[in-house]
Structures are given as structure tokens and as C-alpha cells.
N, C-alpha and C positions, 0 to 999 in steps of 0.2 A: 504494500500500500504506500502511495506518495499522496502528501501534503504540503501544501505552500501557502507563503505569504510576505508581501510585500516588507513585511516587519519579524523576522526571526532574531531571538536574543544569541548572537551567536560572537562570541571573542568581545563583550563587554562592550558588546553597540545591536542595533538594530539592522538588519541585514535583508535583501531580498535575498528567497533563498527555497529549496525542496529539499524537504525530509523524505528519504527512502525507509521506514518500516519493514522489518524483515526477522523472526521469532524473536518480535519483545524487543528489539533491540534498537538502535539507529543503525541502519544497514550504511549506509549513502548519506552525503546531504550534497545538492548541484546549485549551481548557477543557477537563479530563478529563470530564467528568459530561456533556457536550451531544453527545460521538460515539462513535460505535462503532469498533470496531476490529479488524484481519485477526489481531494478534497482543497479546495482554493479559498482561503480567509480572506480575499482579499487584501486589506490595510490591516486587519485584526492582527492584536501583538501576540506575539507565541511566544512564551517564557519558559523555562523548566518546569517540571513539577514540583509544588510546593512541600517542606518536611515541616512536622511539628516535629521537637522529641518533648516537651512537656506537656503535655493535655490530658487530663485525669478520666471524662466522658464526654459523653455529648445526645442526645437523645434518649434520656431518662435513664440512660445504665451507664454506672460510673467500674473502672478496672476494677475494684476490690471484690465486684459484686461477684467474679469469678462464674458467669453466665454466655457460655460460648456462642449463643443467638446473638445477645445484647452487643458482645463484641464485632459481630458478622456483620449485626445493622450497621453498625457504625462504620465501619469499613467501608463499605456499599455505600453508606450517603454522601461522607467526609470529602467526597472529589467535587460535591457542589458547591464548595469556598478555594477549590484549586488544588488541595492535599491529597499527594500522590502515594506518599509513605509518611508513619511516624508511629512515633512509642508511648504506648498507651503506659500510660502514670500513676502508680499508688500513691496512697497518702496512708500516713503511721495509724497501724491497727496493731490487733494481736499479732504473734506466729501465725497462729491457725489461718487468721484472715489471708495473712497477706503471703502464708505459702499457697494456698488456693485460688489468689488473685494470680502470680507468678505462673502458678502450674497452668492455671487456664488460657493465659497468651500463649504461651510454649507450644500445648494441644493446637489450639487456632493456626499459629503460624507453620505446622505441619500440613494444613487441609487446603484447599486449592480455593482461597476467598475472592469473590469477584471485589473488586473497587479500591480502595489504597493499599500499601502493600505493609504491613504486621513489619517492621524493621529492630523489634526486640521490646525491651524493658526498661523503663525508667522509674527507678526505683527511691523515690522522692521519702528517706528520712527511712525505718525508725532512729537514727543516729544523728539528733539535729538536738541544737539549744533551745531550752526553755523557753531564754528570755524572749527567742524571736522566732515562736511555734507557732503566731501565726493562727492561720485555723487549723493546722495540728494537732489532734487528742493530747492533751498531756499527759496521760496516763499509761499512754501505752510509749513513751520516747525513754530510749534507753540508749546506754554506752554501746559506743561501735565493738563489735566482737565478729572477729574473721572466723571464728568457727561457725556462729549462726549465718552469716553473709554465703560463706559455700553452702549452707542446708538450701537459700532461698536459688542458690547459684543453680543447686543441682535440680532443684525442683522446675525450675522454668526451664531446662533442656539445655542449661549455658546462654541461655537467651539473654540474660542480662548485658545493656550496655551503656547503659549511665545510670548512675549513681550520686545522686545528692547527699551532703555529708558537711556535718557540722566538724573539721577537720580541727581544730582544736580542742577536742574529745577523743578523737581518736591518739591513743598512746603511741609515741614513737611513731607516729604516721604506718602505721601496721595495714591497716585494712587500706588505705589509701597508697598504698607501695604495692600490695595484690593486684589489688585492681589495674594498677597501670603495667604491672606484669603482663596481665591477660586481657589487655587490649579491653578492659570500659572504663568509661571516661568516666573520672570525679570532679562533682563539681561542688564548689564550697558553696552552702544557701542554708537557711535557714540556723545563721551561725552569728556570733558575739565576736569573731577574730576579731585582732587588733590589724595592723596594717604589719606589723612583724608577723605575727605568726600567719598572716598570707603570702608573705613571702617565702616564708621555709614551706607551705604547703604547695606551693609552684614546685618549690624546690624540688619535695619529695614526690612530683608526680600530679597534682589537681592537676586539670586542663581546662576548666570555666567556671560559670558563677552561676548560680541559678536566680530568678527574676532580680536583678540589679535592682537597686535601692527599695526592695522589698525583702521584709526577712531579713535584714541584716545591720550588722554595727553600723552606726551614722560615722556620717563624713566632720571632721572639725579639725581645724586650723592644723591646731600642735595634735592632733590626736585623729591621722585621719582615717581608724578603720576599715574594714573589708570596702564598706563605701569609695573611699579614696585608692585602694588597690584597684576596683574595677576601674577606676577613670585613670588609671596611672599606669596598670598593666598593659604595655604593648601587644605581647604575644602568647595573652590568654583570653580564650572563646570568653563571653560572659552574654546568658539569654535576659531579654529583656520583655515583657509584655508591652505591647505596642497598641493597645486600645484607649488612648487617652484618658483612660481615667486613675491607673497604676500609677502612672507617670504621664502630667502632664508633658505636649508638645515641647515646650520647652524643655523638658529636663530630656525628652528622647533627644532632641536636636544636641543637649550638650553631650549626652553620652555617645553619639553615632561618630560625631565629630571630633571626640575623643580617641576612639577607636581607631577608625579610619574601615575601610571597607571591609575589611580580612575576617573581624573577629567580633562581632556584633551577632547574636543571633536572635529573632524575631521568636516568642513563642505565645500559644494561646493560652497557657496555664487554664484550657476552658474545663469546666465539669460539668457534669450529668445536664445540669440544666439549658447548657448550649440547645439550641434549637428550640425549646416552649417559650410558650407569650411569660409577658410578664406577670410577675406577682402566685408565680411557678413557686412551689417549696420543697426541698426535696433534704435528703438526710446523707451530707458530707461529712465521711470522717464519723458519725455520731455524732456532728450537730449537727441542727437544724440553717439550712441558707436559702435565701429568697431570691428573685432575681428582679429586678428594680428596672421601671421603665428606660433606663439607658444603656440595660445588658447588662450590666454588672452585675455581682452575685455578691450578696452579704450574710453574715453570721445572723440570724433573727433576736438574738441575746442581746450581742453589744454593736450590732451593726458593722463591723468592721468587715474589708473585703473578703472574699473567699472565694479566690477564683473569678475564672472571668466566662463569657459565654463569645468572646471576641472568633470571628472570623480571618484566617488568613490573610485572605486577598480586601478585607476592609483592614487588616492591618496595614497592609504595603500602602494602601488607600492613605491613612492616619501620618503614615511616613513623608509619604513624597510632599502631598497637599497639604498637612495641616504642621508638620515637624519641619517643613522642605528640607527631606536629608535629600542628597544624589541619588536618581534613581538606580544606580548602579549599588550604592550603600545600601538600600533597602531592600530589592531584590536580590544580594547576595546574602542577607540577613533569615534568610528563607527559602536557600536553596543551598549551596554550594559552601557556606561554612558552615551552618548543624551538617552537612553530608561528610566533612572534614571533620570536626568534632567528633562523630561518634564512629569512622574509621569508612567510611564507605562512598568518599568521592570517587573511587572506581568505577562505579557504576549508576552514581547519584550525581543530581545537583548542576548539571550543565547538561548541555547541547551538542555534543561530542561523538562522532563516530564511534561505535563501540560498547557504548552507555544505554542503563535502560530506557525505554522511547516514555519518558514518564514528560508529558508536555501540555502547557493550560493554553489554551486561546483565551485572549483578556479581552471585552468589552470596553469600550472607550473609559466607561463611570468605573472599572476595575471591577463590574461581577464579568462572572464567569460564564463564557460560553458554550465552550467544550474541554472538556479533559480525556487526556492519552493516559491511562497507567502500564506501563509493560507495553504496550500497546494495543492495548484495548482498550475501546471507546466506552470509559467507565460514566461520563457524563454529558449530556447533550441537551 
């Protein structure tokens, strides 16, 4: 199958150009003008496929629920905001829960799911800081321990590939040296570090931050905490919620531009109640959160965030027009560095012979027209 359009994202510009399709893969891509084609977009832009790696649910079933249908839907709809692949995300439960939540991706990612593609586990906490837990149980967060981490390892099929971790808990960076052993990426979030012990946690292996200036030590002058590593650190990933309400426009503008293109990465942190209307309630974690006329999602106790119900491609949206980062900052924010981060720009995250044909055509307002996952025409 070939596809063309006047506008392909291809070498960090906009290109005419034909994708040749050929099993799941980018067989070809030609000079628009010398072939013909099965499907012609016109001026429609064709981006990569978009990755989450943090998003807890979305369509009333959240990962913990360990419900192999509820994961299949999600799967099957998630390519109607442009997401091609991504890692569905726990949040701190018992053992019990959260070896059931692990083992049920694992099963999934074995069966042949139509619609985004299962790219492992994001295994958000039990091993995070109190102080900044967030909508986190507190009852169930405990010290990092590499013996429990291989039980949840073994249980999900090795599937595990990021890992959130309050890294000044973990002893001697023990379970955080594992990991970076065995190729998942840790990333310090929901954590009290100081801006020292983020540096020896690079040291030892982290590779990102999970939702920047959410969850974690504030930024100040003499005293600038994990906050101040994220905007300081050149050559480490750090995801960021990009639905203007986590972080105003403004603070995404300082952080993208801080960064620089490379290491920003765009995430939905969305839960269960992504996709129902508002004033939805649904039970995160064992509490209670609502979802409030502007998408956001709140604790219903103390009102605090909890999650977001943010769409992809209205994030890139949030980015370009209301942050004005470069549109090349933001769309690599959501393709090709989480593909880098969690080890699988080989086959993710750009426009590249060779690579899976995971591709969005974008409508002018940034919804979605159609999506390639593998190459199949997962949405239309």
C-alpha cells in the first residue's frame, strides 16, 4: 500500500513525499511527483505515531483493574487522539493489586490487539515519597526493595520498562543500578531529592523525571531541588503533562526551552476517566476523583489534581499555539524521544525506512484524521 502527501514529517521538516507500506513496516518512501498512490492526503500533515509511556486508563478501566477486555478497548480507541503505542501505568496498590495489574498487560501484549501497540509497563511508585504522593495511597508506598521489583518483573513477562522511583529511598541506588542493567528506564517522580542527590541519581543510572514540576521538590534560589535538576539537566529525558492546567503555558514554554528538543517528553498522565463527560466519578488508587468541566480530574476530598483526561494531539495542540514551543520541540516530545527513553527508537518514533509504519494524518485544528498503527488502518 502507498500513501502520500504534500506535507510528510520526514528529516525535521515537512516534505512532499510516498510512503510505501509493506508487512507493518515502511517499505519505500519516493519523491512525491514520480508515484502514484492507494491513498492521497492531499496538504494533510503526516506525523509519526504518537507514544504515551505514562497514562494510567482511559474509558472507565484504569491498568490496576487487571481486566484484559478493558485493556483491548483501550487499545482499539486510543488511535482517535493519534497514539500508536504506549504503557499503560499503575498507580501504588497492594502486591496483590499491582502483581495482577503487571501480569494482565504481559497476557495482552502476547494476543494479537487491533489498535495501539501494548509497548510494556510503567510502573509508577510503590517506591515514591510521602511528602509528594500526590494522589498516591499512602498506605500502600513503601521502600524500594529489588527482591519485590523482580516478583512484579517476573510476573509481567519482563514486560517492565519504566519505572518511576523516589531515588533517594532507594539504598545505594540498588534497585535503580538493576534497572539500568536491564535496559528500563528510571525515572525520579514523585520524590523530595534535593538537586544533589539528583545528580548522583543520573549518576547511578535514572534516565528522566516523571511529570516535571508535579510531585516533586520545589525549585529555590540557594536550594534548587529535583525542580531545578529538571530545568538544569541537559541530557536527561524529563515527561511533562502538556494540558495547560498541570503547568501553565508559560511554565511549559520555560521548560521546553530549557531542554531544547532532544529530551522533553509530552505525557497524558490521563486515567480511567479520559473519554466520559464531565462530572464522571470514578475510584483512582482508592480514592475517589471527578472530572471537572475543563478535563481535568480531581481528588473529590481535597480537590487536588489527579490525573489528567488530556488528549495527545490536543496536547501538541496546547504546545505549539498556546506554549509557542517549535513545532519540531513538541512533536518530538511525543514521538521520537519517549521512543529513545524507553529503548525503542529502532523501530518507533520517526518516518524512516525500516520503522514500524505507525503514522497520524493531522487535520489542520490538530484532530485526527486517520491513523496507521503497524500499518493498519486503526482509525479513520
Amino acid at each position: 500500500m502507498r500513501i502520500r502527501s504534500k506535507k510528510i514529517w520526514i528529516a525535521d521538516q515537512f516534505v512532499p513525499a510516498v510512503i510505501e507500506i509493506k508487512e507493518n513496516k515502511i517499505h519505500r518512501i519516493y519523491p512525491y511527483e514520480n508515484e502514484s498512490a492507494d491513498e492521497d492526503y492531499g496538504s494533510l500533515r503526516i506525523i509519526p505515531g504518537l507514544i504515551d509511556i505514562h497514562c494510567h486508563g482511559a474509558f472507565g478501566f484504569d491498568t490496576n483493574d487487571a481486566h484484559e477486555e478493558g485493556l483491548k478497548n483501550w487499545a482499539k480507541k486510543i488511535p482517535s487522539e493519534g497514539v500508536t503505542s504506549f504503557l499503560p501505568t499503575t498507580i501504588t496498590q497492594s502486591e496483590e493489586v499491582l502483581m495482577n495489574a503487571v501480569r494482565n498487560v504481559g497476557n495482552v501484549m502476547k494476543q494479537d490487539v487491533f489498535g495501539a501497540e501494548i509497548l510494556g509497563v510503567h510502573m509508577e511508585g510503590p517506591y515514591l515519597a510521602q511528602e509528594f504522593k500526590g494522589a498516591q495511597p499512602e498506605e500502600f508506598i513503601v521502600a524500594p526493595s529489588l527482591s519485590q521489583f523482580k516478583r512484579y518483573q517476573e510476573a509481567s513477562g519482563d514486560n517492565i520498562r519504566y519505572m518511576t522511583l523516589a531515588t533517594e529511598n532507594d539504598k545505594d541506588f540498588e534497585l535503580t543500578q538493576y534497572c539500568q542493567k536491564n535496559h528500563i528506564a528510571v525515572s525520579v517522580g514523585h520524590s523530595a531529592a534535593s538537586y544533589e542527590e539528583t545528580v548522583m541519581a543520573w549518576a547511578h543510572g535514572a534516565k528522566s523525571m516523571t511529570h516535571v514540576f508535579n510531585g516533586m521538590s520545589r525549585f529555590h534560589h540557594r536550594e534548587n531541588g529535583l525542580t531545578g535538576a529538571a530545568l538544569r539537566f541537559r541530557t536527561m529525558f524529563g515527561e511533562i503533562i502538556c494540558d495547560g492546567n498541570h503547568s501553565t503555558p508559560a511554565a511549559l514554554n520555560a521548560y521546553f526551552l530549557s531542554k531544547g528538543p532532544d529530551w522533553p517528553i509530552m505525557v497524558s498522565d490521563a486515567v480511567m476517566a479520559k473519554g466520559t463527560p464531565a462530572g464522571s466519578k470514578f475510584l483512582f488508587g482508592g480514592n475517589e476523583i471527578e472530572v471537572y468541566s475543563d478535563g481535568s480530574a480531581h481528588l473529590t476530598e481535597t480537590g487536588g489534581l489527579a490525573g489528567s483526561t488530556l488528549k495527545l494531539n490536543e496536547g501538541l495542540k496546547v504546545l505549539i499555539e498556546d506554549a509557542l514551543i517549535p513545532f519540531n520541540y513538541a512533536l518530538n516530545s511525543c514521538t521520537i524521544n519517549p521512543a529513545r527513553c524507553i529503548g525503542v527508537d529502532n523501530r518507533k518514533g520517526s518516518i524512516q525506512i525500516g520503522k514500524d509504519a505507525d503514522l497520524v494524518v493531522l487535520n489542520s485544528d490538530y484532530s485526527v484524521h486517520t491513523v496507521y498503527a503497524r500499518g493498519k488502518k486503526v482509525y479513520d
